[in-house]
N, C-alpha and C positions, 0 to 999 in steps of 0.2 A: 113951297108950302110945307106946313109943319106934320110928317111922315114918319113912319117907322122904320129906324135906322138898321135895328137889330135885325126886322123883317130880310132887309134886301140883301145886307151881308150873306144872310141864312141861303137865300135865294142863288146867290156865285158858289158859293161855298158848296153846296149840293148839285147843283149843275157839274163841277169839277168831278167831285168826289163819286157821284154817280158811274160818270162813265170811264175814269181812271183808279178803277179796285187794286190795282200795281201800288200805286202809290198807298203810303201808310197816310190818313188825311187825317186831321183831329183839328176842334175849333173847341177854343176854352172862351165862354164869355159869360156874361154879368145874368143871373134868375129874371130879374125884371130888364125891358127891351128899352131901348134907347131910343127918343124921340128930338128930333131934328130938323132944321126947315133946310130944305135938301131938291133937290131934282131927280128922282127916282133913277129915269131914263140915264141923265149924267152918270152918277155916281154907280149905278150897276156896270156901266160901259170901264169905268176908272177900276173899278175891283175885278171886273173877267179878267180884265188884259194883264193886272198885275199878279192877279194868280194864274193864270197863261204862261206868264213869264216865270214860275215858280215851277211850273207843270213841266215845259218844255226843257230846265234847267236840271232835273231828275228825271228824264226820258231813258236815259240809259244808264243808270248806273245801282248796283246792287244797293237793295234796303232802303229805296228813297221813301221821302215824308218830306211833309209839306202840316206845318200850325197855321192854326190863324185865332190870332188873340186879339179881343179889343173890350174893351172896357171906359164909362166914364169917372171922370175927376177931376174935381175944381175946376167946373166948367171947357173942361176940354175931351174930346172924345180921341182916347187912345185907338190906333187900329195897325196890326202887322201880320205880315205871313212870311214866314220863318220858312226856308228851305234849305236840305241839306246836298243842292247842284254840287253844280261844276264852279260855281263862285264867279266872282265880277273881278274883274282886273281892276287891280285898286286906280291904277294911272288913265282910265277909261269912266269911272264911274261920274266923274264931273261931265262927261260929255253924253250921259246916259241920257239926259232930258231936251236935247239939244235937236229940231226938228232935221229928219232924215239920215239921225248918227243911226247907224245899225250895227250888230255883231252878228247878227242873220242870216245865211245864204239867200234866204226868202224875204225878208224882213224891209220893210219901207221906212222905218227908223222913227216913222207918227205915230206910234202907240204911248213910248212914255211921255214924249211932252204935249199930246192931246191930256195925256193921265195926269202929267203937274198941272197945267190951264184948269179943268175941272177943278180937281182939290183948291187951286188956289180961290177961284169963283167959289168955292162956298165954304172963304175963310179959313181955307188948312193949309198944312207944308207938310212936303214927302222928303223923305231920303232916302239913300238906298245905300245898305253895306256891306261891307264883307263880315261872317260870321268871325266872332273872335274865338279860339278855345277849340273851331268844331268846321267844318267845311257848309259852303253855301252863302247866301245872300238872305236878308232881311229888309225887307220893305216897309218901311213906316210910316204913316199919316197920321198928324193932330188936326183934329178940327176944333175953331175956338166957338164957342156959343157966342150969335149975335145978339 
């Protein structure tokens, strides 16, 4: 159903940023909120875990930050959170969405590709890269308007 996009972001985004004051946390997005037919429930569970993954990625290392930028255009709704980790081995990153691949001690390897299935069910596609220029990983989702 047709929900506030900007709302839920807002909602991870503060979850994080609340209880991780370490991290430098900043979110740049659009004055008016974006509106989308969406699964609340889904898509909150797709954005924790990929900003989890950003969180966990800057756990130890001096001056970490974490963006999260999303904006729409031309019918597609930009969304990413930029961190400046430990980074993703680039010969690993095809296998990142791949159910039960882990780089984890702990880790069950279903978080990112529970997170692609989502996005895909409501018409998006994620990547994930290594930062060019600068250390870290970038997460990115399009969603197309149906």
């Amino acid at each position: 159903k047709m929900d506030n996009l900007s709302e839920t972001i807002d909602e991870s985004y503060n979850l994080f940023a609340n209880v991780n004051s370490q991290i430098n946390m900043s979110i740049n997005k659009p004055k008016d909120d974006i509106f989308f037919n969406f699964d609340r429930f889904q898509l909150t569970q797709a954005f924790n875990n990929i900003i989890k993954n950003s969180v966990e990625a800057v756990s130890k290392i001096p001056n970490p930050s974490i963006k999260l930028n999303y904006y729409k255009k031309d019918k597609k709704i930009f969304f990413s959170v930029v961190d400046n980790g430990i980074g993703v081995d680039e010969k690993r990153i095809s296998k990142l969405f791949e159910p039960y691949y882990t780089t984890k001690t702990k880790g069950t390897g279903l978080g990112l590709s529970i997170v692609k299935k989502i996005i895909e069910d409501h018409a998006g596609s994620i990547k994930i890269e290594k930062n060019k220029g600068m250390a870290g990983t970038t997460a990115s989702i399009i969603f197309n308007y149906l």
